[in-house]
GUVEXVEX-630761 format. One record per residue: y, z, x of N, C-alpha, C, CB in turn; residue number from 1. Coordinates in steps of 0.02 Angstrom, whole numbers. Each point is the difference from the previous one (the first is absolute). Glycine has a CB too. Layout:
N
    n_yy    n_zz    n_xx   ca_yy   ca_zz   ca_xx    c_yy    c_zz    c_xx   cb_yy   cb_zz   cb_xx  pos
       Y       Z       X       Y       Z       X       Y       Z       X       Y       Z       X  NUM
...
***
This chain:
233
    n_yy    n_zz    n_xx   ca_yy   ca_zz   ca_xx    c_yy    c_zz    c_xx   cb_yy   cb_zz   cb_xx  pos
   -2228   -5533    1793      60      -6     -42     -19     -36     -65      76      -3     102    1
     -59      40    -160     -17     -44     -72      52     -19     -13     -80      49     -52    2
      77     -90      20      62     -80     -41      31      51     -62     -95    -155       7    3
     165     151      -4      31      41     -65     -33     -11     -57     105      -5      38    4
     -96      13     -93      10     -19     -95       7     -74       4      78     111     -53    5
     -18    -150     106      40     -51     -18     -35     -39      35     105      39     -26    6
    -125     -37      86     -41     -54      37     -58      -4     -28      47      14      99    7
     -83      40    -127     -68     -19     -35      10     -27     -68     -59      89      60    8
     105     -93     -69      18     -52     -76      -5     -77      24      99      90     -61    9
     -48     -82     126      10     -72      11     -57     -45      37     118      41       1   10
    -170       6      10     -51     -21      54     -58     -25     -59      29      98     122   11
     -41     -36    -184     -40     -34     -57      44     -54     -46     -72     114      -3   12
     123    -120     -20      42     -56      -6     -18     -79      33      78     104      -6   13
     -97     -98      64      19     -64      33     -76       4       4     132     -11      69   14
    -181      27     -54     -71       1     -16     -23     -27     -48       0      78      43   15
      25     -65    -112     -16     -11     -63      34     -84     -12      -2     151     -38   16
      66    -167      74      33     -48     -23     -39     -64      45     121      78     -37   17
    -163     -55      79     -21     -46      14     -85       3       1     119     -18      52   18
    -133      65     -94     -67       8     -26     -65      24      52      51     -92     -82   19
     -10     130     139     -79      26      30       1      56     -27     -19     -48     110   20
      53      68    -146      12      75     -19     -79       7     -60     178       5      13   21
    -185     -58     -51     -64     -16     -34     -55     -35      28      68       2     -78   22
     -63     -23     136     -47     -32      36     -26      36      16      33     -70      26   23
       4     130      23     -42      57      28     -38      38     -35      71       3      62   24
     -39      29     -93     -20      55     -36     -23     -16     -91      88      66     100   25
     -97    -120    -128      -4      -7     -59     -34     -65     -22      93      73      -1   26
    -118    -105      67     -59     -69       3     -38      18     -26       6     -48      84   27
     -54       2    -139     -61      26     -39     -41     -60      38      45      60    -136   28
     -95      -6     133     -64     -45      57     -46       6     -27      23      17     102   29
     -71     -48     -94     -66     -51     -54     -38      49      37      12    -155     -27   30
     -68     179     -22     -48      47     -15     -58     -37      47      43      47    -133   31
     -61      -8     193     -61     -30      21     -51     -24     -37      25      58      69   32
     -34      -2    -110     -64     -22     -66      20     -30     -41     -53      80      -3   33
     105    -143       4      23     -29     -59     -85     -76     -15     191      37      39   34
    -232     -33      14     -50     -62     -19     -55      54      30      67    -148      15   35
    -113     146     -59     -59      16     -16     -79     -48      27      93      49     -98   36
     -74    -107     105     -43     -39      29      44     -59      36     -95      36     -88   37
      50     -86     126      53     -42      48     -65     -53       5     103      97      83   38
     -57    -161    -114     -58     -65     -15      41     -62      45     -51      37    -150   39
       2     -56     187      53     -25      57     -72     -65       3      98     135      88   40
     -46    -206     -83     -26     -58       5      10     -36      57       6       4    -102   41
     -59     -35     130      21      -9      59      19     -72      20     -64      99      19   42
     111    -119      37       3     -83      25      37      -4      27     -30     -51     -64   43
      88      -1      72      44     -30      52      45     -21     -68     -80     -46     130   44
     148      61     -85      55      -5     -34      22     -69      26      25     130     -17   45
      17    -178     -40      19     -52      17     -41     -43     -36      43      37     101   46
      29     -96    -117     -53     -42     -70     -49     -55      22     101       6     -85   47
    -101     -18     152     -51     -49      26     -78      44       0     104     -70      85   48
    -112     141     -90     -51      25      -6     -30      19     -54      32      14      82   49
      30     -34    -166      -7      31     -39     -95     -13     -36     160      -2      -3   50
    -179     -58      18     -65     -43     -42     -60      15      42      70    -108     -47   51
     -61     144     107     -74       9      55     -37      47     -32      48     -17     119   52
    -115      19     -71     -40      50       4      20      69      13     -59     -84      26   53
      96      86      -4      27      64      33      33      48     -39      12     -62      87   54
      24      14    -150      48       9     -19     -44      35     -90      96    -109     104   55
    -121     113    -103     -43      16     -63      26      71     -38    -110     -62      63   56
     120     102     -11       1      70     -14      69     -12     -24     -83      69      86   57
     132    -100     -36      74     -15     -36      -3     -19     -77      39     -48     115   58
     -72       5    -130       1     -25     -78     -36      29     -57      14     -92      53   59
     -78     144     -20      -8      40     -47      53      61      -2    -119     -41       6   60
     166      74      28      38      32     -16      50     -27     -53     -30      45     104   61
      46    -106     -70      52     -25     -63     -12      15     -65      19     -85      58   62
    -100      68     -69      -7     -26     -84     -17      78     -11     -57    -152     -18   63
      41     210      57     -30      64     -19      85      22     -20    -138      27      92   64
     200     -36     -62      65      22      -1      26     -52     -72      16      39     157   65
     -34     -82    -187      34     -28     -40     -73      20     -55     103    -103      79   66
    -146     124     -72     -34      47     -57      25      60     -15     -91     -44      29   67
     121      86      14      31      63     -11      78     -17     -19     -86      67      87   68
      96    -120     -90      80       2     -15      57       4      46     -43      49     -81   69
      16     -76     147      45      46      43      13     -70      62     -62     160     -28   70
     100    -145      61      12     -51      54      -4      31      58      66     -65     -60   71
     -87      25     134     -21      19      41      70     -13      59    -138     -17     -55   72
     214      28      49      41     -36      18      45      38      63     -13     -58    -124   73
       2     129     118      46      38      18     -48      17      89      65      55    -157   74
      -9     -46     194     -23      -9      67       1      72      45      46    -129     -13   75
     -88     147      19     -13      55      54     -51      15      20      66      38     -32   76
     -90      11      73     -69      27      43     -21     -88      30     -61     138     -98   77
      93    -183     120     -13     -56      35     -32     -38     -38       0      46      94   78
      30     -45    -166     -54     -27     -57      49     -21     -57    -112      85      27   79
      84    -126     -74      34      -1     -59     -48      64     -37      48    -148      -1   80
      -6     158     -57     -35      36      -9      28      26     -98     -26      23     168   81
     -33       2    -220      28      31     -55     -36      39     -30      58     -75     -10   82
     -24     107     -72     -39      59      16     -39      -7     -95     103      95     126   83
    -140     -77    -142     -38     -16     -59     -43      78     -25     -13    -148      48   84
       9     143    -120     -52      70     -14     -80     -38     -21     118      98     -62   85
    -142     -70      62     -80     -10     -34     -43      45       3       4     -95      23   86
     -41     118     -84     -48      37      -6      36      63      27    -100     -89       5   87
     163     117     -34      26      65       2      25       2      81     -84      57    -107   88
      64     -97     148      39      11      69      53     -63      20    -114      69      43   89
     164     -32      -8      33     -43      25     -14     -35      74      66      62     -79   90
     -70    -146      77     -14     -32      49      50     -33      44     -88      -2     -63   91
      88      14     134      53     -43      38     -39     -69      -1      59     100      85   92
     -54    -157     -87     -29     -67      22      34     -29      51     -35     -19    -103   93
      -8       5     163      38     -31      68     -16     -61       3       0      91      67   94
      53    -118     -21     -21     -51      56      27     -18      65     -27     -34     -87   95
     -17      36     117      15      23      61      47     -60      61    -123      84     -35   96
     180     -92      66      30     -48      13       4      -3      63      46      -2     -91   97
     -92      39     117     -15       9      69     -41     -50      41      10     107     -37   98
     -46    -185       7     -56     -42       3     -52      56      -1      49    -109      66   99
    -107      81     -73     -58      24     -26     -38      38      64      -5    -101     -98  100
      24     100     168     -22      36      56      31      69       9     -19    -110      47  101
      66     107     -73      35      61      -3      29      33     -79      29     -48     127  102
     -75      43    -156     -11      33     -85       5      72      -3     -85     -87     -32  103
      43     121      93      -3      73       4      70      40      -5    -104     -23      72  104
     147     -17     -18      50      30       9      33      34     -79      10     -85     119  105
       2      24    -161      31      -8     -64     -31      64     -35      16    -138      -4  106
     -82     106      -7     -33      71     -42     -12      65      36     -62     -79     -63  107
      59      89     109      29      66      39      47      22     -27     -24     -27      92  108
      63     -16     -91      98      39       1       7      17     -76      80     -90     102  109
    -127      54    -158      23       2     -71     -24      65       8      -3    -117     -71  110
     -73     102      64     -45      73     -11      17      59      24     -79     -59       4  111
     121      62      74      26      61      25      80      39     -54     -60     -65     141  112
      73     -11    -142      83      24     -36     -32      32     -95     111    -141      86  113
    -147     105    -103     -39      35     -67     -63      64      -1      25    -127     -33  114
     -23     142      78     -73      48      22     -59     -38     -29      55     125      -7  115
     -78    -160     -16     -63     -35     -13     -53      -8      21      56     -32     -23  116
    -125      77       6     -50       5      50      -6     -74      19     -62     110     -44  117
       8    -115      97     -31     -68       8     -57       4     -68      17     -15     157  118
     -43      37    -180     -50       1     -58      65     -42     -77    -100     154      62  119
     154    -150     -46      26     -24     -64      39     -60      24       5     114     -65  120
     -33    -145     120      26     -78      30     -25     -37     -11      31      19      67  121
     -36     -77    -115     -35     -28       5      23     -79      10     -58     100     -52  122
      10    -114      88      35     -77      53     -38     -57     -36      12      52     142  123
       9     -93    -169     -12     -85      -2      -3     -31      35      33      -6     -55  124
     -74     -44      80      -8     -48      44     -51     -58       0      44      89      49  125
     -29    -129      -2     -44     -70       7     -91      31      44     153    -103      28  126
    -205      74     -56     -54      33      44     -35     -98       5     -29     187     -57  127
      17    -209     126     -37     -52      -1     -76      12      15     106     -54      28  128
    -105     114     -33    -100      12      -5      -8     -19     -83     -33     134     102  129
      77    -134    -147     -31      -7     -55      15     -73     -14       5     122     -36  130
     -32    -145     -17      -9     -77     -11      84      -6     -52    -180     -18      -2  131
     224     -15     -23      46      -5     -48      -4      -5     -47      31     -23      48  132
      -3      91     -92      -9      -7     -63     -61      65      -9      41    -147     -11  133
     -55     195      72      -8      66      11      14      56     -20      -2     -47      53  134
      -7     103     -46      41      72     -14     -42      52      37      49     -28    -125  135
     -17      64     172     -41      38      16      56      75      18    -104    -113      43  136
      64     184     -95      42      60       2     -36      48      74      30      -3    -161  137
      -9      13     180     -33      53      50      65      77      15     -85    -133      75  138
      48     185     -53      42      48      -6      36      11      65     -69      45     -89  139
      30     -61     133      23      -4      79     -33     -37      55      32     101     -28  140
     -30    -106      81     -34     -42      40      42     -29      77     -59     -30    -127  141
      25      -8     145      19     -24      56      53     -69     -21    -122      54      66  142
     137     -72     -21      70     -50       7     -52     -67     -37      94      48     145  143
    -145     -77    -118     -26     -62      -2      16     -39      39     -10      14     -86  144
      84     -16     129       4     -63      40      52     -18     -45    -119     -34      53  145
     135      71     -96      72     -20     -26      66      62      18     -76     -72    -110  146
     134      47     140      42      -4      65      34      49     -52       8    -129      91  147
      36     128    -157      13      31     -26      -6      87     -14      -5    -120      -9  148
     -86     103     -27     -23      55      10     -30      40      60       0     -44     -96  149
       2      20     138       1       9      78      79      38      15     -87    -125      28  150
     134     102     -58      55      24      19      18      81     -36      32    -138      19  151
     -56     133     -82      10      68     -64     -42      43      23      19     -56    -110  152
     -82      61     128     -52      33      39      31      29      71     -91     -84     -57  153
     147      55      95      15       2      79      70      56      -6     -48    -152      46  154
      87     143    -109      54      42      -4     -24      60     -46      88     -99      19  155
    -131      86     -82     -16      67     -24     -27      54      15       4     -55     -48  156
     -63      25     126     -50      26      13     -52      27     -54      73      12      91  157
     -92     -44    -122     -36      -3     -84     -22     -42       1      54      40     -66  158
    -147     -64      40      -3     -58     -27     -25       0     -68     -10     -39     106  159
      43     123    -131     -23      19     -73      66     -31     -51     -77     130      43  160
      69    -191     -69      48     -27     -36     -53     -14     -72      92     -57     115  161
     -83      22    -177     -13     -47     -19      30     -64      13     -32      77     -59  162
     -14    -138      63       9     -67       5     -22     -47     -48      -1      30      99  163
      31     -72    -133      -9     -53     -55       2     -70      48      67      73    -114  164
    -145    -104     134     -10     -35      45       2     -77     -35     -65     102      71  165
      91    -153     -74       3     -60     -38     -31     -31      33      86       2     -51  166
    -155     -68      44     -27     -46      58      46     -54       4    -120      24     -14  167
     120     -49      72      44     -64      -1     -43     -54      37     120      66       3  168
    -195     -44      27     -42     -38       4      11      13     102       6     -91    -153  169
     -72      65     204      -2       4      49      25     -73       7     -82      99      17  170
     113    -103      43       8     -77      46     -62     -35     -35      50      40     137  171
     -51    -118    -151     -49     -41       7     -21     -35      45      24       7     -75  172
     -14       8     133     -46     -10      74      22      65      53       2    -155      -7  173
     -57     177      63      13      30      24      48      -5      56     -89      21     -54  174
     109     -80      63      55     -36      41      70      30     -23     -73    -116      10  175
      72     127     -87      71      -6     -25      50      70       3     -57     -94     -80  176
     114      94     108      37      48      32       8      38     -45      48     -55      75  177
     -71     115     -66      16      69     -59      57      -5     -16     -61      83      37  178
     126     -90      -8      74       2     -16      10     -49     -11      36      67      50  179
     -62    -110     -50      32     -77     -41     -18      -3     -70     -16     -73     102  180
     -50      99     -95     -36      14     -92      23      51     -19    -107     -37       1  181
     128      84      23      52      48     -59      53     -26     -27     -19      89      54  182
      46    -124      -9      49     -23       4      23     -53     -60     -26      34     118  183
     -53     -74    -139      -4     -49     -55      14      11     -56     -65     -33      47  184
      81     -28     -81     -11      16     -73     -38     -18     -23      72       8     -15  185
    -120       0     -52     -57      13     -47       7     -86     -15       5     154     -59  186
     -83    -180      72       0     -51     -50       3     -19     -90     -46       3     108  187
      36     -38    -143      33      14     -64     -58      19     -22      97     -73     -19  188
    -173      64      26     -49      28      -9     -10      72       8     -22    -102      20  189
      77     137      29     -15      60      39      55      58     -55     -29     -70     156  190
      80      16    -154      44      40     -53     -26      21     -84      91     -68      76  191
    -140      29     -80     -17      10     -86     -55      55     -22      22    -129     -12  192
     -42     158      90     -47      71       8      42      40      12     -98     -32      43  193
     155      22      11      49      60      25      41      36     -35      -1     -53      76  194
      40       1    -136      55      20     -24     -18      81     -70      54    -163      38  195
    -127     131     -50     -36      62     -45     -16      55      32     -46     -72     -63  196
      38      65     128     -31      45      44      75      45       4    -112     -84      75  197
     164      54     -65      70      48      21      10      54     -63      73    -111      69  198
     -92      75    -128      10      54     -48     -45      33     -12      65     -46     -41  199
    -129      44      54     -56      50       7      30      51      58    -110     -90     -34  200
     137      67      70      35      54      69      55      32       6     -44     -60      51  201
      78      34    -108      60      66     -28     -24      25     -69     116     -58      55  202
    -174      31     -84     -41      80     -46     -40      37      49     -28     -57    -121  203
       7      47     165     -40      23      53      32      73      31     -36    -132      25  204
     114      98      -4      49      58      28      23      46     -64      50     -81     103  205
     -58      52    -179      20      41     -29     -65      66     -26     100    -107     -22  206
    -142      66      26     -54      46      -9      -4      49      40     -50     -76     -39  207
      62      72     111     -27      55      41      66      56       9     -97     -90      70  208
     153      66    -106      60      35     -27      -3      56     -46      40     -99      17  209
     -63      77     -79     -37      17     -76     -69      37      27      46    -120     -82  210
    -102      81     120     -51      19     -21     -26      31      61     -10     -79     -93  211
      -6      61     160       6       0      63     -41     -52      32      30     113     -10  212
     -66    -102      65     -21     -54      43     -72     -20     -25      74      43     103  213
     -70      28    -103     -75       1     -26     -32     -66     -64      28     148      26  214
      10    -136     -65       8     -12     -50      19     -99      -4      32     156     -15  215
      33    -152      35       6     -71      29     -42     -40      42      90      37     -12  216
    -133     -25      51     -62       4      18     -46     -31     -16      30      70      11  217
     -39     -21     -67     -71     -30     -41      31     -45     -30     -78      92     -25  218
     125     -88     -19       3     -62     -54      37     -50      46      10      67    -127  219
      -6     -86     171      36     -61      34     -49     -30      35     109      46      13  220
    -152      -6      17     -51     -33      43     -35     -15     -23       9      35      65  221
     -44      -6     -93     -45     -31     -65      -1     -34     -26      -8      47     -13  222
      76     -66       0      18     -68     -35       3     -82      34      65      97     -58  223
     -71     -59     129      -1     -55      31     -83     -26      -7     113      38      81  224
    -168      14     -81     -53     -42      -9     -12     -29     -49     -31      49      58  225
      61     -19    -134     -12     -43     -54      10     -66       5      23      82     -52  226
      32     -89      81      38     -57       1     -27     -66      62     104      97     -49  227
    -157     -57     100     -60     -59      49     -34     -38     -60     -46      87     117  228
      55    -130     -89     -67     -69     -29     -33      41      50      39    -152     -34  229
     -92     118      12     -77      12       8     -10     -32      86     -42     -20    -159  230
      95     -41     173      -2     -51      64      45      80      90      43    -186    -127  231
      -4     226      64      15      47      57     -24      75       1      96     -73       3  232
    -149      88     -47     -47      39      22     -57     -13      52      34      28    -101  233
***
């Protein structure tokens, strides 16, 4: 049985007056391909964690998001999260609000909801194999023993990412609890190598944006040997 002339007036009438009539049928929905690359920093949410080791990748996103003009404020894929252009592509910038053991999840869900290979992810983070005040680009690899990237590796099934690796230095005894020293914050000696190092690591992410890994690569790592005294060769 079909609805007269008069009931289908009154049925789109009362649809419209209360607006699913445009919900349904006339919702505009965000372009999978609206981000082109996906630059995601990594750490623990919450301001008692804001100053740690851990937390590195968090603060180079900031200052990489307040170089592009843009704020990192708006909340979804289990992340804050915003969106920036550079070098002709458009970039999502994350962070992930999931604590740092469960990071994958976040960048899973962005990258799936944006189609984003894993080749155009590229992750920030704390590395304590390197000394502070570090940089190290690599194109893919294994976790290291860091829980994070242990986690992005476990949901992508990929360990083809780029990574912008910051040192934050190993424990200073072998006694001292891996999670308590991430957990630290930088002595003031430690901060006056690091804080240069963060912005070498959001040109780092922008380079391999612009230029690629390859590329970011050479001129980042390299730079780290210029930059040995002679006492850490």
């Amino acid at each position: 049985m079909y609805p007269t002339p008069e009931q289908a007036r009154f049925v789109a009438a009362d649809f419209e007056n209360r607006g699913l009539f445009q919900q349904m049928f006339f919702r505009k929905k965000e372009s999978p391909g609206a981000a082109d690359w996906l630059i995601a920093g990594l750490g623990n949410p919450g301001a008692k964690y804001e100053r740690t080791r851990h937390n590195v990748g968090f603060l180079a996103l900031d200052m990489l998001a307040s170089k592009l003009g843009t704020r990192v404020d708006r909340l979804k894929f289990k992340s804050l999260y915003g969106k920036a252009e550079s070098a002709g592509s458009s970039i999502l910038l994350l962070k992930p609000q999931t604590f740092m053991n469960l990071s994958g999840d976040a960048i899973d869900e962005a990258a799936a909801y944006f189609r984003i290979p894993s080749e155009r992810i590229v992750v920030i983070y704390d590395d304590v194999a390197l000394p502070a005040g570090r940089l190290r680009i690599r194109a893919r690899g294994s976790d290291g023993g860091h829980n994070g990237i242990k986690s992005i590796i476990l949901r992508m099934n990929t360990d083809v990412f780029p990574r912008v690796k910051i040192g934050v230095s190993p424990p200073p005894h072998p006694d001292y609890a891996m999670a308590d020293w991430v957990l630290s914050t930088f002595s003031a000696s430690e901060i006056k190598r690091v804080a240069p190092m963060i912005e070498r690591a959001v040109d780092a992410a922008l380079d391999i944006v612009a230029h690629g890994v390859d590329y970011a690569a050479n001129r980042h790592n390299s730079a780290n040997a210029e930059e040995d005294s002679p006492a850490d060769k």
